[in-house]
VOBA-1610 file (N, C-alpha, C; in pm, whole numbers, padded with zeros to 5 digits, always signed):
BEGIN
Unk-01219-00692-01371Unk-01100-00760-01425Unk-01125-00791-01572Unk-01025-00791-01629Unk-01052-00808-01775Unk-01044-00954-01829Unk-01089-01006-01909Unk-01103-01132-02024Unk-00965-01178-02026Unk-00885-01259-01923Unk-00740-01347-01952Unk-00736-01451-02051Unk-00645-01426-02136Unk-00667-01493-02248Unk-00551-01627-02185Unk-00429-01590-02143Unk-00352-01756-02077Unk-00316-01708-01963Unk-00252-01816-01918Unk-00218-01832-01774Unk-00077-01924-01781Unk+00024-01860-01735Unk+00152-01920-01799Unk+00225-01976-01586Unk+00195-02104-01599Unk+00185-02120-01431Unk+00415-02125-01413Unk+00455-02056-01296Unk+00625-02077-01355Unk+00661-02167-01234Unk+00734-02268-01244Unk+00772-02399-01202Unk+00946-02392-01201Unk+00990-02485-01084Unk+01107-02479-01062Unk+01155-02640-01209Unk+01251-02592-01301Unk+01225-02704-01372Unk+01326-02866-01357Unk+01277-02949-01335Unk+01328-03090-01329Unk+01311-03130-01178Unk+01262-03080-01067Unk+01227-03059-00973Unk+01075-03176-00901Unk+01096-03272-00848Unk+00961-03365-00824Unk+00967-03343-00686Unk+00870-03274-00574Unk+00803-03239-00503Unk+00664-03192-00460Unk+00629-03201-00361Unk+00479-03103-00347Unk+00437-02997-00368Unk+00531-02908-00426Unk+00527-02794-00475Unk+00522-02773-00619Unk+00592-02840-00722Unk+00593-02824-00820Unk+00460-02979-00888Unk+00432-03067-00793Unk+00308-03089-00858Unk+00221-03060-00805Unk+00188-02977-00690Unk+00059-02879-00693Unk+00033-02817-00853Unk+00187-02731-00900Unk+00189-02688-01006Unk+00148-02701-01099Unk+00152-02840-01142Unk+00148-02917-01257Unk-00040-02954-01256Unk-00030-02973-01167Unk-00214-03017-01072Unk-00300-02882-01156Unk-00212-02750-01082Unk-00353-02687-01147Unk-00317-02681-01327Unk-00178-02647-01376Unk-00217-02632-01471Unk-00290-02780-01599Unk-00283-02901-01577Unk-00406-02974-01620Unk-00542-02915-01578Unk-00572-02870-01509Unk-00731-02894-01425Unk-00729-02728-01530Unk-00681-02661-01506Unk-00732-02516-01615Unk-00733-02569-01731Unk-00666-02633-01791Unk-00707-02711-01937Unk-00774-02805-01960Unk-00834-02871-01833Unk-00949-02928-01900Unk-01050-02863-01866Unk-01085-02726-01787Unk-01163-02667-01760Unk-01159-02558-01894Unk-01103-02577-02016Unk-01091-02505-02144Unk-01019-02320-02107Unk-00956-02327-02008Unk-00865-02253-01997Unk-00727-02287-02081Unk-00661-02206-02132Unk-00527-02188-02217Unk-00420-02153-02105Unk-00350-02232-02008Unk-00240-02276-01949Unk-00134-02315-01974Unk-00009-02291-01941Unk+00090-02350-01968Unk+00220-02355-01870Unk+00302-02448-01862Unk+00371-02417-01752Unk+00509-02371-01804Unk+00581-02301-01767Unk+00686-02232-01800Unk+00799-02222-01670Unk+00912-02341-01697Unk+01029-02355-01589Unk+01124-02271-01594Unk+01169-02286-01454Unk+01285-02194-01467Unk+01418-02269-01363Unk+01526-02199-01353Unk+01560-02117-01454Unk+01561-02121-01585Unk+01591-02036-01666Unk+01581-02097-01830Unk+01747-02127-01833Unk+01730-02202-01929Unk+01847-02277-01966Unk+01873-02351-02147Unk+01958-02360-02193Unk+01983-02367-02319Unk+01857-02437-02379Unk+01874-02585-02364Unk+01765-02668-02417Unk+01664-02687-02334Unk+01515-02727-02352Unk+01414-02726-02312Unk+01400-02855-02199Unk+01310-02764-02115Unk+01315-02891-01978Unk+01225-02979-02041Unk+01182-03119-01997Unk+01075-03224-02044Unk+00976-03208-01868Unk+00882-03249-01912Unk+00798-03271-01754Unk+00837-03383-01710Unk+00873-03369-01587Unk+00897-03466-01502Unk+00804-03632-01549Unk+00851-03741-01560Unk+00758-03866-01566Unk+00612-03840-01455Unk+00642-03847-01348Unk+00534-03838-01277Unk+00407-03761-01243Unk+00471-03607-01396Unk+00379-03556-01363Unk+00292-03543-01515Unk+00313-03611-01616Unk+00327-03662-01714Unk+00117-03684-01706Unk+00085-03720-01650Unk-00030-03764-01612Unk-00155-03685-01642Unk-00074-03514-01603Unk-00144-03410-01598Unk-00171-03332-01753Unk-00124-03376-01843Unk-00138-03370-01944Unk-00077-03233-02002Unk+00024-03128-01888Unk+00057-03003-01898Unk+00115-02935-02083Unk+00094-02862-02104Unk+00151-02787-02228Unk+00287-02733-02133Unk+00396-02714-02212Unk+00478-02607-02163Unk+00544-02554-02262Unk+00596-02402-02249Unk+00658-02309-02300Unk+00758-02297-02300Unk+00865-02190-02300Unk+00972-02140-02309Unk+00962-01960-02249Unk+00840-01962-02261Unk+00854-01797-02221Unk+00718-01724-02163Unk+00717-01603-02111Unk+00594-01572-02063Unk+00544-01440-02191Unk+00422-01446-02185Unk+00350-01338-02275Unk+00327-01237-02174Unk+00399-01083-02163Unk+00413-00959-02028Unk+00284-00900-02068Unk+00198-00938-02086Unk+00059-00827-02134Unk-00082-00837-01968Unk-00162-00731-02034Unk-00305-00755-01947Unk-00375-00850-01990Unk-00367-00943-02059Unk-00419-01042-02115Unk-00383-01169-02022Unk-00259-01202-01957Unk-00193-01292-01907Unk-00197-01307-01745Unk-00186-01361-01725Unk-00210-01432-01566Unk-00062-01462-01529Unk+00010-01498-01410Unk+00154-01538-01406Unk+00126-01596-01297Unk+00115-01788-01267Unk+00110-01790-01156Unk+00256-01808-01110Unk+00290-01756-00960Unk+00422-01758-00936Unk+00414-01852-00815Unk+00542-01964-00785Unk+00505-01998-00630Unk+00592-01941-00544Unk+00520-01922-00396Unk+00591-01846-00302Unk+00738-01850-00288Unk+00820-01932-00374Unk+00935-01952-00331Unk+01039-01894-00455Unk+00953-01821-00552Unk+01035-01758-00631Unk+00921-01646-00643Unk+00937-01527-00549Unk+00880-01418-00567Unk+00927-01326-00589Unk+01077-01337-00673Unk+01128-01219-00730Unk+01080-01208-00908Unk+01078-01344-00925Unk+01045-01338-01065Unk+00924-01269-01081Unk+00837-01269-00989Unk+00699-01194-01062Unk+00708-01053-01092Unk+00792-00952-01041Unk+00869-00850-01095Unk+00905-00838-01208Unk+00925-00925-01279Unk+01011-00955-01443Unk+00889-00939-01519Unk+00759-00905-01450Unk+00629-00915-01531Unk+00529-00808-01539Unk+00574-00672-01549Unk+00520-00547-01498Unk+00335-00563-01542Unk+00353-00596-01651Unk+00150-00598-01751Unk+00110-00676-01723Unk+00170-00812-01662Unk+00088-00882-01602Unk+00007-00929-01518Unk-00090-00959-01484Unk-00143-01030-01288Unk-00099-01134-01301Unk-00024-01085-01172Unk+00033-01227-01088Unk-00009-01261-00942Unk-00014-01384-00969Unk-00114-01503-00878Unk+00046-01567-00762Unk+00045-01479-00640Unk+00145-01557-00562Unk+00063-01704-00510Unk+00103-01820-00545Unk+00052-01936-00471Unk+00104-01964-00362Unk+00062-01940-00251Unk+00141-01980-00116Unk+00095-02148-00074Unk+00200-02213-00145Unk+00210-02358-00107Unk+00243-02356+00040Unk+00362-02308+00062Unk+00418-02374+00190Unk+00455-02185+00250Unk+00409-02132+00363Unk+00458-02047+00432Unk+00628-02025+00453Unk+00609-02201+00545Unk+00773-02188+00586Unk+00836-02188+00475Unk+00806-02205+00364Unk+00939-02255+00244Unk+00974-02086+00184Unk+00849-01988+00210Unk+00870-01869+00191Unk+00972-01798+00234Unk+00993-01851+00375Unk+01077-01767+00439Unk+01216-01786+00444Unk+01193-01969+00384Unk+01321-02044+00399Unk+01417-02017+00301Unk+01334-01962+00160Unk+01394-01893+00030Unk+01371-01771+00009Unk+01372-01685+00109Unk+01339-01520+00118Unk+01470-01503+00078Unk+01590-01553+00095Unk+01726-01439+00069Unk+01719-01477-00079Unk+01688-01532-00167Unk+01688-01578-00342Unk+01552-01463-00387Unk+01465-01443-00310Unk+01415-01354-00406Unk+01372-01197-00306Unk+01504-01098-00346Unk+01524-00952-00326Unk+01420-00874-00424Unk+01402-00760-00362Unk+01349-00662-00457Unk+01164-00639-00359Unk+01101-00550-00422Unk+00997-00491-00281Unk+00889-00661-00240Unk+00843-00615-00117Unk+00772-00766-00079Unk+00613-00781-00121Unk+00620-00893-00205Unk+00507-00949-00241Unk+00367-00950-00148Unk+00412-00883-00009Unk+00262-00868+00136Unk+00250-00731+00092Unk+00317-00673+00050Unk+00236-00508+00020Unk+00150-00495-00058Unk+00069-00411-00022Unk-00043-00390-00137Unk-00006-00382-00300Unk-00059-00436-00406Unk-00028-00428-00504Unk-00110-00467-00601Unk-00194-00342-00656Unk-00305-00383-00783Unk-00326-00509-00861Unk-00192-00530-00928Unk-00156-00661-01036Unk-00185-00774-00944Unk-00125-00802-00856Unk-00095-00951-00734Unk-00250-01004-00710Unk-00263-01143-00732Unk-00397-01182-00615Unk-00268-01277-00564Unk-00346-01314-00433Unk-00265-01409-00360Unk-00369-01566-00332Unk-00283-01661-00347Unk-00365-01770-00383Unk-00337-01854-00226Unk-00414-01885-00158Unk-00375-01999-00058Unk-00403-02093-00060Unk-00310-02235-00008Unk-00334-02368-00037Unk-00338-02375+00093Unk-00364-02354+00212Unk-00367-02357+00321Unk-00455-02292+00411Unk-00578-02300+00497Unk-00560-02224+00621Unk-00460-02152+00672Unk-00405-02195+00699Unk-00259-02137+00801Unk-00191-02072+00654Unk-00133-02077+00543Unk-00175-01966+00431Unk-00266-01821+00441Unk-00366-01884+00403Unk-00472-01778+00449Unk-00464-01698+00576Unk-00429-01754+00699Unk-00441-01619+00805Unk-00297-01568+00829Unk-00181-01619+00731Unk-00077-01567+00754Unk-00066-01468+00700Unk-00153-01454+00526Unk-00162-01356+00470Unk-00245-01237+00519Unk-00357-01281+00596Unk-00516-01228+00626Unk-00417-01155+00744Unk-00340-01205+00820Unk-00271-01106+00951Unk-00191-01006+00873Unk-00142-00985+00781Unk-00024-00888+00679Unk-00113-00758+00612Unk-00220-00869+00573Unk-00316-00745+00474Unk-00309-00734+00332Unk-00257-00876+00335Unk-00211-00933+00136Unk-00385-00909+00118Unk-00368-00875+00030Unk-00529-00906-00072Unk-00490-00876-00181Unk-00641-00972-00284Unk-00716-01073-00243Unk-00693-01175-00224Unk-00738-01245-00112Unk-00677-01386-00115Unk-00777-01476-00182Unk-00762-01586-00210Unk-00855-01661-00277Unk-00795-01800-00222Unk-00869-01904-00193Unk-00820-02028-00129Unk-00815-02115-00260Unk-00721-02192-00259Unk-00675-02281-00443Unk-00631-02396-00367Unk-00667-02556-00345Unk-00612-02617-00299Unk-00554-02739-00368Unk-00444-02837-00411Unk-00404-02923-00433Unk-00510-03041-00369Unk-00493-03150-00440Unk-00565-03304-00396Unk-00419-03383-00440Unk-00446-03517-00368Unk-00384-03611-00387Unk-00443-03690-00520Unk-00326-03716-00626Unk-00383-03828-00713Unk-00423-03946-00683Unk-00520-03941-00774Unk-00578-04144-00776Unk-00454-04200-00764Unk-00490-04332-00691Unk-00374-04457-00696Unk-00266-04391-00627Unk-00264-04310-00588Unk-00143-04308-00460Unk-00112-04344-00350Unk-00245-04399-00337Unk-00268-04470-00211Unk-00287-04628-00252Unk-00242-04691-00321Unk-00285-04822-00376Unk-00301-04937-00289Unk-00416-05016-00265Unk-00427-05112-00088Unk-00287-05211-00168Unk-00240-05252-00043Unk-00170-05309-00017Unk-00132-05394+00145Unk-00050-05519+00115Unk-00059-05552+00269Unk-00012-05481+00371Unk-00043-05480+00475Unk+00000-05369+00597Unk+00160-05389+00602Unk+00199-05298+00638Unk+00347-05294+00671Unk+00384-05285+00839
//
């Protein structure tokens, strides 16, 4: 594999869920690991999205656009897997957050399926049950990538 110079992670934009701050999760943790990350929402739209407050934390860069080269990384999440098509020079990283949410937004992204073999693609799992859903299909490579819960989300408090 060759020397990736960024990694442009693409995010549903204005959106606060477990999916889009997994998102946000890795792209801090690649920048402080001195990786060049950035997150890039979609759809695009006139003026520029802001990061969500809550995810504000993560310290994310974001863009406006993706760089289509062998240089670039695209992570995509399972629930917009038509866009990674829009990216022929690039490797793209399907993150399978959620299985079911794959299937639940299969009619939004048409065009050939992201389980076929395909040079460019690694496939990322946040899951076991990820992993052998892909591992039963014959996606490769898979690589396991998992989300944590932030500090203080759990803050003690009296029992309820």
């Amino acid at each position: 594999m060759t020397q990736r110079r960024q990694v442009f992670i693409l995010c549903p934009g204005g959106m606060i869920s477990g999916g889009p701050e997994a998102l946000h999760q890795l792209a801090g943790a690649l920048s402080a690991h001195g990786v060049a990350a950035a997150m890039v929402y979609y759809p695009p739209r006139a003026g520029p999205y802001a990061v969500p407050e809550p995810y504000r934390r993560y310290g994310v860069t974001v863009c406006r656009g993706v760089e289509d080269d062998a240089a670039s990384v695209i992570v995509v999440p399972e629930v917009a897997t038509a866009l990674s098509w829009r990216f022929p020079h690039a490797m793209k990283a399907i993150w399978w957050l959620s299985v079911n949410n794959y299937f639940k937004w299969q009619h939004r992204n048409p065009g050939p399926s992201v389980l076929d073999p395909h040079p460019d693609f690694v496939h990322l799992c946040q899951s076991r049950y990820a992993q052998e859903f892909l591992a039963a299909r014959r996606a490769s490579p898979l690589l396991m990538l998992t989300d944590y819960l932030p500090e203080g989300e759990f803050a003690p408090g009296p029992p309820t």
